[in-house]
PDB file of N, CA, C, O and CB in Angstrom:
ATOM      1  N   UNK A   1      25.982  -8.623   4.593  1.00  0.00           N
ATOM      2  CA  UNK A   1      25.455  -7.828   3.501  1.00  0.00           C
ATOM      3  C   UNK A   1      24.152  -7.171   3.930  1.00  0.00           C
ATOM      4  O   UNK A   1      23.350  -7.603   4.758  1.00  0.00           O
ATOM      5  CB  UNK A   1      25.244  -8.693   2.248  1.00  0.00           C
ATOM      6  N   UNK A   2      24.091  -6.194   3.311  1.00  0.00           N
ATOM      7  CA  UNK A   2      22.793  -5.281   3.831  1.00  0.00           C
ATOM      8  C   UNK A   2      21.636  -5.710   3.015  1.00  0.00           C
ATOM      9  O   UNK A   2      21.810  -5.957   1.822  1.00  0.00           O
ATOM     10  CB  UNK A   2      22.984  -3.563   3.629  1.00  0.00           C
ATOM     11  N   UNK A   3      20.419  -5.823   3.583  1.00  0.00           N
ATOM     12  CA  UNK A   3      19.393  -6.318   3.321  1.00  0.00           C
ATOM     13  C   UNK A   3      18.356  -5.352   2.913  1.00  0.00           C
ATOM     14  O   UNK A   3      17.293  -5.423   3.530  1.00  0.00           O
ATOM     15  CB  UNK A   3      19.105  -7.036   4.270  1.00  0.00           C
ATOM     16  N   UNK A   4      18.478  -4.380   1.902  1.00  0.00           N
ATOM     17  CA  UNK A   4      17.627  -3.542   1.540  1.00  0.00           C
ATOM     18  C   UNK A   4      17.236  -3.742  -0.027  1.00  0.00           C
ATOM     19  O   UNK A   4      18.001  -4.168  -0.893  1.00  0.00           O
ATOM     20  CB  UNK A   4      18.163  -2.262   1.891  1.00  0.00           C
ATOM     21  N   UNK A   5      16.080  -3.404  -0.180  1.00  0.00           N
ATOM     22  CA  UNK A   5      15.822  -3.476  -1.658  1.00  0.00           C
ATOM     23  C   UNK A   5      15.964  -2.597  -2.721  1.00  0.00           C
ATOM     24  O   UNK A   5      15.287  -1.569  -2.737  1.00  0.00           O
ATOM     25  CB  UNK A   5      14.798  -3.710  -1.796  1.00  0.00           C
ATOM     26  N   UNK A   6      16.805  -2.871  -3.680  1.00  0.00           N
ATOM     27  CA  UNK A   6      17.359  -1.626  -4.528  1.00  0.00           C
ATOM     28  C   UNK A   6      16.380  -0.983  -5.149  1.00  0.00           C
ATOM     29  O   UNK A   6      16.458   0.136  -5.656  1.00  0.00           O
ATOM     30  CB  UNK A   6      18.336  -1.949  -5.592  1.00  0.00           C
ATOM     31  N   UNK A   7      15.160  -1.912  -5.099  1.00  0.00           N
ATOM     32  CA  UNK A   7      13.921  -0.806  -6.217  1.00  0.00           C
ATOM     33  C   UNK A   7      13.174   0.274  -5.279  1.00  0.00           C
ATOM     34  O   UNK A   7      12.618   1.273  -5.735  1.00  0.00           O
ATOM     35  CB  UNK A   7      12.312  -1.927  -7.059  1.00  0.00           C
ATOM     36  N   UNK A   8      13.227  -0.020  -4.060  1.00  0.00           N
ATOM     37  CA  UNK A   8      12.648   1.124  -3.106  1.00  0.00           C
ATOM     38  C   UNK A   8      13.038   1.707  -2.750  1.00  0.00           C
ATOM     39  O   UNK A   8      13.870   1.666  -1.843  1.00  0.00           O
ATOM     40  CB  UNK A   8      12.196   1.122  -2.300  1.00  0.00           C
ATOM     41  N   UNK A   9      12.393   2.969  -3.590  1.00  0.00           N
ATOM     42  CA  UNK A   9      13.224   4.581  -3.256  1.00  0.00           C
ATOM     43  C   UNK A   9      13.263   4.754  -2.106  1.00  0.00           C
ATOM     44  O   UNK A   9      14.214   5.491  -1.846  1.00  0.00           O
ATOM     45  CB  UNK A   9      12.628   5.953  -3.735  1.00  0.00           C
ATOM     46  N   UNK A  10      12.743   4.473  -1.272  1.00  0.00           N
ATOM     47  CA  UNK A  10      12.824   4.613   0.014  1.00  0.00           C
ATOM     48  C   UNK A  10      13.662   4.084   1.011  1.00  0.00           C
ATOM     49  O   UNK A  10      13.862   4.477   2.161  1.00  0.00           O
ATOM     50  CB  UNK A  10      11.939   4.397   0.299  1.00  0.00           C
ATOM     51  N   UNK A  11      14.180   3.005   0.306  1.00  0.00           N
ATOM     52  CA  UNK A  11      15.844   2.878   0.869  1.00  0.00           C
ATOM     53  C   UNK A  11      16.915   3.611   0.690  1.00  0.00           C
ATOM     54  O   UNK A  11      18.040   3.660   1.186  1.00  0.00           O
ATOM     55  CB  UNK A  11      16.438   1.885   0.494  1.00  0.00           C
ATOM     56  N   UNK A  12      16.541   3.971   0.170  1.00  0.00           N
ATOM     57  CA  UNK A  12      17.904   5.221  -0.386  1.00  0.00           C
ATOM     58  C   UNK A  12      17.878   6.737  -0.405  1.00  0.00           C
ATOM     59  O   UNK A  12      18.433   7.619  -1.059  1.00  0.00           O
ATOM     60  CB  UNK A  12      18.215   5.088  -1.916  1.00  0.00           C
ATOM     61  N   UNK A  13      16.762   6.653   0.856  1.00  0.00           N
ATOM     62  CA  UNK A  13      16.431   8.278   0.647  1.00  0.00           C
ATOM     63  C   UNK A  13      17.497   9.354   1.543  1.00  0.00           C
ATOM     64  O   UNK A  13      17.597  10.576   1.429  1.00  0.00           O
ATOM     65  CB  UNK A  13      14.688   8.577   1.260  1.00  0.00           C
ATOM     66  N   UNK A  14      18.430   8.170   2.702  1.00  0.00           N
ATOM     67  CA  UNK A  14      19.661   8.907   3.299  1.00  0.00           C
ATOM     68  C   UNK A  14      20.699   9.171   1.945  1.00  0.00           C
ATOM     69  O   UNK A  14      21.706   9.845   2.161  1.00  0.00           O
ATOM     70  CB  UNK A  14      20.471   7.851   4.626  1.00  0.00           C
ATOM     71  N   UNK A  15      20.484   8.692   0.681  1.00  0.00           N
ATOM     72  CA  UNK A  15      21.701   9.210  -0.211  1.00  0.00           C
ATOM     73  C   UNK A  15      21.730  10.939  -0.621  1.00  0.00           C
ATOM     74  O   UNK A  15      22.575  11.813  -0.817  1.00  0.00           O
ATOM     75  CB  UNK A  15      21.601   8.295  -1.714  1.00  0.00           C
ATOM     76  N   UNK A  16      20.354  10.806  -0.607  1.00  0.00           N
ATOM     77  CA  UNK A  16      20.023  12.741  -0.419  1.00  0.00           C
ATOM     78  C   UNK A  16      20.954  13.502   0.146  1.00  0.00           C
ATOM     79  O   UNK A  16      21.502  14.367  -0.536  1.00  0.00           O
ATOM     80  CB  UNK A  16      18.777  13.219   0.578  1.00  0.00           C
ATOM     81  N   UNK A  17      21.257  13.336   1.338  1.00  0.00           N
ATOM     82  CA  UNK A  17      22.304  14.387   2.403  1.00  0.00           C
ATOM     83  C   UNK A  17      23.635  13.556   2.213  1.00  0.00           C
ATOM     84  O   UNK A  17      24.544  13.838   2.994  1.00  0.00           O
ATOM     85  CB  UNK A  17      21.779  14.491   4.433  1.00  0.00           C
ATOM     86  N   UNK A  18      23.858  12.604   1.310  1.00  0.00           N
ATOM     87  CA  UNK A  18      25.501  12.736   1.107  1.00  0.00           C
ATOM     88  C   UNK A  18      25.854  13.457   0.160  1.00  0.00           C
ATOM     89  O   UNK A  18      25.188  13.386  -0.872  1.00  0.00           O
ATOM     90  CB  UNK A  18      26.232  11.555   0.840  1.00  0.00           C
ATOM     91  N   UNK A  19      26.992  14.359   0.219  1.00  0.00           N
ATOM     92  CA  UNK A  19      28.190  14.788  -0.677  1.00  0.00           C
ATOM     93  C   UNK A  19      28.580  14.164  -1.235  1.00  0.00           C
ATOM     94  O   UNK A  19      28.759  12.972  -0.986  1.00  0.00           O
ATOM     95  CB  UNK A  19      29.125  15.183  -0.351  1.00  0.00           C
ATOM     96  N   UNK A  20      28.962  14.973  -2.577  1.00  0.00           N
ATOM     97  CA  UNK A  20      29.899  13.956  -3.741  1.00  0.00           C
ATOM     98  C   UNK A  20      30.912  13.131  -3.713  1.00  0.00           C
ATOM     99  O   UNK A  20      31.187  12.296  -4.575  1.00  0.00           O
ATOM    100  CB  UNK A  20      30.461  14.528  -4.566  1.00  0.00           C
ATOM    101  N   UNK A  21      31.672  13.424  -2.395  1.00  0.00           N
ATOM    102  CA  UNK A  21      32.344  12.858  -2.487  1.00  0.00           C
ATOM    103  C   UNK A  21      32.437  11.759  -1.697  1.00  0.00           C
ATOM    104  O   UNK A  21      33.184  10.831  -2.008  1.00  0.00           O
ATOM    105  CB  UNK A  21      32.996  13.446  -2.567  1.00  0.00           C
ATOM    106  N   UNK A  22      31.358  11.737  -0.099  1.00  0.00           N
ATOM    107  CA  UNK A  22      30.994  10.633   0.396  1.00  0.00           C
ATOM    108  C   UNK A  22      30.222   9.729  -0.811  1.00  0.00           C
ATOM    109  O   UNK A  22      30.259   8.500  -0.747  1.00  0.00           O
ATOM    110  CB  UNK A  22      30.167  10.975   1.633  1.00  0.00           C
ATOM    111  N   UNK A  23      29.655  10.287  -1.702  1.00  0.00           N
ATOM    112  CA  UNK A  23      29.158   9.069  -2.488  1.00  0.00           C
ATOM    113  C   UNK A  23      29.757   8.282  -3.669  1.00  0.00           C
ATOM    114  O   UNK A  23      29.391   7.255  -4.239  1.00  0.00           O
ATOM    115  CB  UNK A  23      28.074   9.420  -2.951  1.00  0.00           C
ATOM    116  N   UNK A  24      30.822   9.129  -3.845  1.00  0.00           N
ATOM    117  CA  UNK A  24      32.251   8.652  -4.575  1.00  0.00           C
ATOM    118  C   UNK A  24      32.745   7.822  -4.210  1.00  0.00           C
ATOM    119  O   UNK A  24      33.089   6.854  -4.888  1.00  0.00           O
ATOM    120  CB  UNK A  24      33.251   9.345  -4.632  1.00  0.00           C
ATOM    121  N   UNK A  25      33.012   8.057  -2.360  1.00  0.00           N
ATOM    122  CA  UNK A  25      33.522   6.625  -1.496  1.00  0.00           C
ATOM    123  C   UNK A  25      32.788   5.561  -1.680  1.00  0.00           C
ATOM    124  O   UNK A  25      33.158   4.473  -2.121  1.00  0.00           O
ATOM    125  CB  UNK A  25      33.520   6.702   0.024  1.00  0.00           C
ATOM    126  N   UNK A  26      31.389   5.987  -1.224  1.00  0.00           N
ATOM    127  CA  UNK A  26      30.824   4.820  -1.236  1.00  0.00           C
ATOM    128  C   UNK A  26      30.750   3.551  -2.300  1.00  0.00           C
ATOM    129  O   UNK A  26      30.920   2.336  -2.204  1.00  0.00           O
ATOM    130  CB  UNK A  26      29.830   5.194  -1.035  1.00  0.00           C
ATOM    131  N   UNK A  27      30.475   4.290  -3.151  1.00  0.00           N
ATOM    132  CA  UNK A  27      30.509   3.228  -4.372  1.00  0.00           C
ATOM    133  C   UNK A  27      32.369   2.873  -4.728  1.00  0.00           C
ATOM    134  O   UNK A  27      32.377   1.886  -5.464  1.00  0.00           O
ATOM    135  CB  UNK A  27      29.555   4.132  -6.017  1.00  0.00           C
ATOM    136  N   UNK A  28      33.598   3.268  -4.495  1.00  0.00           N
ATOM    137  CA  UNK A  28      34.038   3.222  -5.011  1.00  0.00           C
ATOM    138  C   UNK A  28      35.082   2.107  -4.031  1.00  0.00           C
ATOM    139  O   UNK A  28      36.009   1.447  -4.500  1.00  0.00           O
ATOM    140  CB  UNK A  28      34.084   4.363  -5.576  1.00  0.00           C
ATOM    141  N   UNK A  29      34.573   2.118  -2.343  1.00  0.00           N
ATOM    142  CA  UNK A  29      34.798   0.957  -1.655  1.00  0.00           C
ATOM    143  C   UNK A  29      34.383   0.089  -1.647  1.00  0.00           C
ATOM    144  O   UNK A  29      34.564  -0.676  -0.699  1.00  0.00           O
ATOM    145  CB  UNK A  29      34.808   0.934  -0.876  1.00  0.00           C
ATOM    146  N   UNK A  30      33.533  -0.267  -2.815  1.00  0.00           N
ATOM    147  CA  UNK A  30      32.700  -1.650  -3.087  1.00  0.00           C
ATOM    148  C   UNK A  30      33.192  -1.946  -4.647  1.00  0.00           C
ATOM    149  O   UNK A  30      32.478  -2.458  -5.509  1.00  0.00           O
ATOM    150  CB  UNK A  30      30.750  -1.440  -2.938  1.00  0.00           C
ATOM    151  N   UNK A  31      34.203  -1.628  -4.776  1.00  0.00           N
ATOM    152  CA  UNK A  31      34.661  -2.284  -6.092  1.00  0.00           C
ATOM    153  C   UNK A  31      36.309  -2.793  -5.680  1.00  0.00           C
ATOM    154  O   UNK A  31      37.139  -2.159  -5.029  1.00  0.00           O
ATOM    155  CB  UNK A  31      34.577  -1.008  -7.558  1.00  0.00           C
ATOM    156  N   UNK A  32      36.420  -3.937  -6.206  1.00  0.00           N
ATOM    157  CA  UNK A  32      36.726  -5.053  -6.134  1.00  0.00           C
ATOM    158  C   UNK A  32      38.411  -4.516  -6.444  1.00  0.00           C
ATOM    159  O   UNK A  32      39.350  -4.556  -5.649  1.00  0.00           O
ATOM    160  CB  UNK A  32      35.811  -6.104  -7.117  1.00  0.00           C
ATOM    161  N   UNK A  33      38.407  -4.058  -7.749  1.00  0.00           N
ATOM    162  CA  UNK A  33      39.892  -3.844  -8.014  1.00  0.00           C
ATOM    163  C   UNK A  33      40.228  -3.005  -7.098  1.00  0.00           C
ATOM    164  O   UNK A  33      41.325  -2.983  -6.540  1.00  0.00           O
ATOM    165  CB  UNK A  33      40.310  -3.331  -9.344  1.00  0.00           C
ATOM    166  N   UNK A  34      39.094  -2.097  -6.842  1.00  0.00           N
ATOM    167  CA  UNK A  34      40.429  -0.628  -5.786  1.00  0.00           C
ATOM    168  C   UNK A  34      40.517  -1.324  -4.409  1.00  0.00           C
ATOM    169  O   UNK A  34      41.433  -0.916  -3.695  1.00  0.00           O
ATOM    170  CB  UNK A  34      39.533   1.598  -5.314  1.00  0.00           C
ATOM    171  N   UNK A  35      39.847  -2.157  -3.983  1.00  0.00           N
ATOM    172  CA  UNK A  35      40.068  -3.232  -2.690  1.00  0.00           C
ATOM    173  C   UNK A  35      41.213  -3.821  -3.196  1.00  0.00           C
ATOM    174  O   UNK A  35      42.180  -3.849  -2.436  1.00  0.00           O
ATOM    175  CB  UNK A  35      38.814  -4.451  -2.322  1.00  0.00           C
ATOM    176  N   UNK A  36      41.281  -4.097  -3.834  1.00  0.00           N
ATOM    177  CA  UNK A  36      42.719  -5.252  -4.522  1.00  0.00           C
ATOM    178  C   UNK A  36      44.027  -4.424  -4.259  1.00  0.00           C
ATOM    179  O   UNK A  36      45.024  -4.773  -3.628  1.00  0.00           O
ATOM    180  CB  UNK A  36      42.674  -5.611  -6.629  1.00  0.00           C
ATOM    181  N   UNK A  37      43.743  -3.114  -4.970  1.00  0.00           N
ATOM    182  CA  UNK A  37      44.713  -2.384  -5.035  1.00  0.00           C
ATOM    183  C   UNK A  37      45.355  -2.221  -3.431  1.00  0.00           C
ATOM    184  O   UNK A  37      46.332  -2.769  -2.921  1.00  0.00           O
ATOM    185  CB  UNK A  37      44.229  -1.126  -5.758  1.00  0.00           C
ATOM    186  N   UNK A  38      44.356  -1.211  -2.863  1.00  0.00           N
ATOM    187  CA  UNK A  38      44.657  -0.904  -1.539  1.00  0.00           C
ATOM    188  C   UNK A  38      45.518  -1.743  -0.700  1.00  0.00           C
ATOM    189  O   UNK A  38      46.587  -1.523  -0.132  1.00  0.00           O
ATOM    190  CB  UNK A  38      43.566  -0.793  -0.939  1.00  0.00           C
ATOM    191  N   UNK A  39      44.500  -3.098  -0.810  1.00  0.00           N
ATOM    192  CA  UNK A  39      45.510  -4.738  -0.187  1.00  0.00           C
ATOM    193  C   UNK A  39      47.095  -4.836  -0.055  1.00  0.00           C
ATOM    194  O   UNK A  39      47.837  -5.268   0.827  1.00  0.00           O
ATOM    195  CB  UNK A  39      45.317  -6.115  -1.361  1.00  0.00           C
ATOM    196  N   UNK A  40      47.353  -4.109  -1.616  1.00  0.00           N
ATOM    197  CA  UNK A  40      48.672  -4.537  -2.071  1.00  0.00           C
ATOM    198  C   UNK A  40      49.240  -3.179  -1.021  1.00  0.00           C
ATOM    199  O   UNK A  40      49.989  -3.223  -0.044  1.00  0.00           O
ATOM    200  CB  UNK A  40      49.015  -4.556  -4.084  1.00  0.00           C
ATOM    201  N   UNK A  41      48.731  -2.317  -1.499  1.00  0.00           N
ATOM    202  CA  UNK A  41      49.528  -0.936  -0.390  1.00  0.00           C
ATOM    203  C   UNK A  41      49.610  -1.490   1.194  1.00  0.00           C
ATOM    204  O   UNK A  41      50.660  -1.477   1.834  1.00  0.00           O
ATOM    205  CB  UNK A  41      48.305   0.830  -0.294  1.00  0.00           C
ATOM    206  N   UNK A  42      48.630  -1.864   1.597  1.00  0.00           N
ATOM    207  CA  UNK A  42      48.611  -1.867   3.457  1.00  0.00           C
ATOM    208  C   UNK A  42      50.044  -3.257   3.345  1.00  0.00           C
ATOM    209  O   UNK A  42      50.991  -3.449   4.108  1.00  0.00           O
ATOM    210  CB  UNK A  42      46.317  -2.669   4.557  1.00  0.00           C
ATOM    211  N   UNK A  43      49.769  -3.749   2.494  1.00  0.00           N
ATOM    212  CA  UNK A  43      50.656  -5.188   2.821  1.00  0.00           C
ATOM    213  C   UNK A  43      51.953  -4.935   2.440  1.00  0.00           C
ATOM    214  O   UNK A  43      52.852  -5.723   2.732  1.00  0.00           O
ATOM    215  CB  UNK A  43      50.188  -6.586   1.993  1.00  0.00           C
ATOM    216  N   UNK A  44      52.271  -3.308   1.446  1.00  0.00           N
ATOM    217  CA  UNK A  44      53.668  -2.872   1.714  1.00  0.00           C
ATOM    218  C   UNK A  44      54.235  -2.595   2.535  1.00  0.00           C
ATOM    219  O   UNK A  44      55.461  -2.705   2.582  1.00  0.00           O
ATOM    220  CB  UNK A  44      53.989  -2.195   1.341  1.00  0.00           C
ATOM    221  N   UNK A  45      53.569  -2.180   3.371  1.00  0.00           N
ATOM    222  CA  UNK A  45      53.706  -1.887   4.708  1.00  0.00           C
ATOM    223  C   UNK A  45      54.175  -0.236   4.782  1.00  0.00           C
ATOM    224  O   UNK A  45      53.577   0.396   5.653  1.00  0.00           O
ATOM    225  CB  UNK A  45      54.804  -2.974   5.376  1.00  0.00           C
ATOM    226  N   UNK A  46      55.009   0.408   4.107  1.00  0.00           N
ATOM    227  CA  UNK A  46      55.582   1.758   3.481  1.00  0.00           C
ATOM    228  C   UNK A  46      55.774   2.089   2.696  1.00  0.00           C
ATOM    229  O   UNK A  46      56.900   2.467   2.373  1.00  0.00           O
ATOM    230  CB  UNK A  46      56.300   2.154   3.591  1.00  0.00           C
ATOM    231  N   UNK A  47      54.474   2.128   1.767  1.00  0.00           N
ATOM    232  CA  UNK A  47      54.824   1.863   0.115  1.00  0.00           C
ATOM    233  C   UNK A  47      55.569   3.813  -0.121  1.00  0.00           C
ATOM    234  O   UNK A  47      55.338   4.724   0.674  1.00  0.00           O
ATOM    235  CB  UNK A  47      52.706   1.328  -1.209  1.00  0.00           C
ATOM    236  N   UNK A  48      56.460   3.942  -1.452  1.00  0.00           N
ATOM    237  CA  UNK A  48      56.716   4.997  -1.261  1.00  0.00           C
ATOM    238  C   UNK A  48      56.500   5.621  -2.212  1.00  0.00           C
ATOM    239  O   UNK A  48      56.221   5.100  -3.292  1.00  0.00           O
ATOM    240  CB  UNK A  48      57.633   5.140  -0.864  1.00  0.00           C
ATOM    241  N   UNK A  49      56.599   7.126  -1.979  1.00  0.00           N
ATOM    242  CA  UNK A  49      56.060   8.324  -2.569  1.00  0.00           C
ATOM    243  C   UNK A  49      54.921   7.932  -4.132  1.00  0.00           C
ATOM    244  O   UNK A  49      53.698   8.005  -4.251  1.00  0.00           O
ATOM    245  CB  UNK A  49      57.594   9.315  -2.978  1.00  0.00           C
ATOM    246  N   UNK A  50      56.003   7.524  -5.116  1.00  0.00           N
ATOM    247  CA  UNK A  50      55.749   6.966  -6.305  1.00  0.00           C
ATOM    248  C   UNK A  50      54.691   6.025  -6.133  1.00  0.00           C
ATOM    249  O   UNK A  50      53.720   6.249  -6.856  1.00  0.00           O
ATOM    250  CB  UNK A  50      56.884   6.400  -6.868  1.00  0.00           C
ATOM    251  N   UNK A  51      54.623   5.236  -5.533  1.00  0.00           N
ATOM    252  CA  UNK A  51      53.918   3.905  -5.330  1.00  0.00           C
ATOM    253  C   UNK A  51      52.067   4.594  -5.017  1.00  0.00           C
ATOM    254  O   UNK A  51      51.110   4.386  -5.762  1.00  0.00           O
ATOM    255  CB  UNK A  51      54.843   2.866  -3.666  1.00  0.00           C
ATOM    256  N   UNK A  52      52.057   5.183  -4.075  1.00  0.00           N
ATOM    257  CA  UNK A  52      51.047   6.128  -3.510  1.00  0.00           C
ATOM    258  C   UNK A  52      50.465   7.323  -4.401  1.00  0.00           C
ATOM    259  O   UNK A  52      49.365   7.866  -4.293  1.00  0.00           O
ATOM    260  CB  UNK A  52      51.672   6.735  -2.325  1.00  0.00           C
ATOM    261  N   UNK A  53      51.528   7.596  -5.339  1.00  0.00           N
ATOM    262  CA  UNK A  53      50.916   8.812  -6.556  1.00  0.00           C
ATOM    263  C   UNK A  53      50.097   7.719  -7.245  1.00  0.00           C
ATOM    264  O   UNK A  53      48.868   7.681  -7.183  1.00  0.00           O
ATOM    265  CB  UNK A  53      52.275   9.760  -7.844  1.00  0.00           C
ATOM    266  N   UNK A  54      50.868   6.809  -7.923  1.00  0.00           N
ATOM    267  CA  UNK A  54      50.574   5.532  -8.703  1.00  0.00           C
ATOM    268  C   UNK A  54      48.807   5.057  -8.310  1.00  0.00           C
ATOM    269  O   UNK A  54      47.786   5.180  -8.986  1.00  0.00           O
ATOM    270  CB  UNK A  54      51.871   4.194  -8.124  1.00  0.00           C
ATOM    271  N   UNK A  55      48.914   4.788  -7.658  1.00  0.00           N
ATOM    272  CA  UNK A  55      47.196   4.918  -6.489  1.00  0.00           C
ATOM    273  C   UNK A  55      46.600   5.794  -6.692  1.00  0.00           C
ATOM    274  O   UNK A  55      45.644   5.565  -7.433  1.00  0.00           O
ATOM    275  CB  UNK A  55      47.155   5.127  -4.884  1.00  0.00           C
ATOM    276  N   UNK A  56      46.737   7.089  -6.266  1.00  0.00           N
ATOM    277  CA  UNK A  56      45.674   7.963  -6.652  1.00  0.00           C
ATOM    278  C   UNK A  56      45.485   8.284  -7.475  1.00  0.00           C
ATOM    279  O   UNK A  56      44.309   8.572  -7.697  1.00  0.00           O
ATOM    280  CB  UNK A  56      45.519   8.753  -6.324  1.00  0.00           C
ATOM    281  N   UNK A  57      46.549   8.488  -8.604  1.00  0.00           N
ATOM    282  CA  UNK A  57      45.995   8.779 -10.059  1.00  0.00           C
ATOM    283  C   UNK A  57      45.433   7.846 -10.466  1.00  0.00           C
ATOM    284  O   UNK A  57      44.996   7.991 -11.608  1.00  0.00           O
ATOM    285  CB  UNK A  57      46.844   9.104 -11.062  1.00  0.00           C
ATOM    286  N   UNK A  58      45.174   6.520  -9.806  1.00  0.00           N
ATOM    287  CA  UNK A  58      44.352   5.244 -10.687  1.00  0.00           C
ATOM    288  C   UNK A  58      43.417   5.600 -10.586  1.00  0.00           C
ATOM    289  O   UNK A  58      42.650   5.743 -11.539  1.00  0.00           O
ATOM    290  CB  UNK A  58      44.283   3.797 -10.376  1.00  0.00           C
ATOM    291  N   UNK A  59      43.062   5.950  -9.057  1.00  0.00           N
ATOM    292  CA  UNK A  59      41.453   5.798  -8.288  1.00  0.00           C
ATOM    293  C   UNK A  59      40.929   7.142  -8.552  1.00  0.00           C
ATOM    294  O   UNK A  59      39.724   7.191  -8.303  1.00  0.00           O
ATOM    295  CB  UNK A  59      41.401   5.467  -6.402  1.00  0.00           C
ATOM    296  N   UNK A  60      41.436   8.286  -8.985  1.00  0.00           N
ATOM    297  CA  UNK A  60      40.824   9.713  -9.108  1.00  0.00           C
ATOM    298  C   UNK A  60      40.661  10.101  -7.660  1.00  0.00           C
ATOM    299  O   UNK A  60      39.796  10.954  -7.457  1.00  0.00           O
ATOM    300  CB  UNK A  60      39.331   9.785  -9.958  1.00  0.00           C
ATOM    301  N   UNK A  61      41.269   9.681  -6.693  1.00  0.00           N
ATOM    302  CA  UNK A  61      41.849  10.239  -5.510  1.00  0.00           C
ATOM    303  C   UNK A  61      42.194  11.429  -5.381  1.00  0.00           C
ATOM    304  O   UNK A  61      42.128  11.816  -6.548  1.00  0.00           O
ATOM    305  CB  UNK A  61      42.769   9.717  -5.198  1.00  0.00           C
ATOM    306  N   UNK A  62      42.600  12.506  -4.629  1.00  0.00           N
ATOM    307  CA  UNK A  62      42.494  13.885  -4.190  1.00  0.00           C
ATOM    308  C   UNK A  62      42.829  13.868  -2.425  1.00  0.00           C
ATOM    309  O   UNK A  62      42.051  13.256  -1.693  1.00  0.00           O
ATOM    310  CB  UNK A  62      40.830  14.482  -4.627  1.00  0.00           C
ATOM    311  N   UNK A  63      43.845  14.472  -1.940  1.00  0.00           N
ATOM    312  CA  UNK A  63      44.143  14.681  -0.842  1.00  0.00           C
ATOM    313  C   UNK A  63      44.221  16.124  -0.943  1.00  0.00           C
ATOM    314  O   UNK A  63      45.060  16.496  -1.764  1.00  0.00           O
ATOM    315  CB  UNK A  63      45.205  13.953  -0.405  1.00  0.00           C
ATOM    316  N   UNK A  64      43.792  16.747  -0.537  1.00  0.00           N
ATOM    317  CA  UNK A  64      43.817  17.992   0.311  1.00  0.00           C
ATOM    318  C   UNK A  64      44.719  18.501   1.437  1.00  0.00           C
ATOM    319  O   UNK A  64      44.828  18.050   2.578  1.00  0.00           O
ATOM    320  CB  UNK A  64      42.777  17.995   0.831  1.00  0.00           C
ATOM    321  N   UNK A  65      45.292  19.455   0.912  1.00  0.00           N
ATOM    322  CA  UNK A  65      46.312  19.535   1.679  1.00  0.00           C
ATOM    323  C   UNK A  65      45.808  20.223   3.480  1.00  0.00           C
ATOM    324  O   UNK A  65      44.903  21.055   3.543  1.00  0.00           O
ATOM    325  CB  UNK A  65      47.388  20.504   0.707  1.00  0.00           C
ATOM    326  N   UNK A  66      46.283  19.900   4.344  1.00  0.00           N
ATOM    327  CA  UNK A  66      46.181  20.316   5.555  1.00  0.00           C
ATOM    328  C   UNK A  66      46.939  20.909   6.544  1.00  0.00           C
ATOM    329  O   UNK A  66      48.120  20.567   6.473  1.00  0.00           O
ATOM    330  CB  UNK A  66      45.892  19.637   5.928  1.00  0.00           C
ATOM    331  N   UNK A  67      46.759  21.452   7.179  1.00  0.00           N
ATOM    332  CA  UNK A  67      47.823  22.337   7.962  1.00  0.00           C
ATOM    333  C   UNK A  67      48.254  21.440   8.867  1.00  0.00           C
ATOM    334  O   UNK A  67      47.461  20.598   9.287  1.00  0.00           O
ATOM    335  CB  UNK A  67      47.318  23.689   8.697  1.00  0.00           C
ATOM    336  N   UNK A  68      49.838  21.479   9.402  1.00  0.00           N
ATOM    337  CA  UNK A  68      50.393  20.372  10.296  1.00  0.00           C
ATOM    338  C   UNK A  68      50.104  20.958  11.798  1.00  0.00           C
ATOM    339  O   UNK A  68      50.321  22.157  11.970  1.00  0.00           O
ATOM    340  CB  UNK A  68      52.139  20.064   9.988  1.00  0.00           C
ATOM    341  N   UNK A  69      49.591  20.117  12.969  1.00  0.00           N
ATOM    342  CA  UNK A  69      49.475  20.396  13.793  1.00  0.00           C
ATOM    343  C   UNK A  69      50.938  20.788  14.410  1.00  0.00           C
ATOM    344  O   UNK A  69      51.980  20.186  14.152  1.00  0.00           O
ATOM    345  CB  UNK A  69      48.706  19.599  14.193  1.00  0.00           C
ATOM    346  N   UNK A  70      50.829  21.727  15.131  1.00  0.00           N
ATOM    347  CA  UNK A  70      52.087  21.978  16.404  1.00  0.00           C
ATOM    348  C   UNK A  70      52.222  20.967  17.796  1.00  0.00           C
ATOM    349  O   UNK A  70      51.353  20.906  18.666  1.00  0.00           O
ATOM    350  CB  UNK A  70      51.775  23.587  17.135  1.00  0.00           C
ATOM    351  N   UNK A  71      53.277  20.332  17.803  1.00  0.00           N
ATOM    352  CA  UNK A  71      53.510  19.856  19.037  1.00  0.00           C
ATOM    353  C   UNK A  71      53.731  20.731  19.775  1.00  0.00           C
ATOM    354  O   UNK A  71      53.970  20.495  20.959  1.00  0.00           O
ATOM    355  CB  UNK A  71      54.356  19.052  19.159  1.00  0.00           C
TER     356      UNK A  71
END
């Protein structure tokens, strides 16, 4: 566990240069149920289509679509 003190602004002055949505992560990989959740996905091993919508609409998740690389 990290050893900083929450009342000093000055620990937290790298939160400045994160994005919304790195700071979305951040806080939102330190909660307990969406760890829980996730658990259950990796340990499906191939959870499918449904299963994975089911997930992101819990967590307010957003994938962006990306262009497929060419082999």
């Amino acid at each position: 566990m990290l050893k900083i003190d929450w009342r000093a602004p000055a620990a937290y002055k790298h939160t400045r240069t994160i994005p919304a949505a790195g700071f979305a992560w951040e806080y939102l990989r330190r909660n307990d149920d969406y760890r829980e959740d996730f658990q259950l996905l990796v340990r499906a091993k191939r959870p499918d289509a449904t299963e994975l919508e089911a997930f992101a609409r819990r967590w307010g998740l957003r994938f962006p679509a990306r262009s497929r690389r060419r082999a």
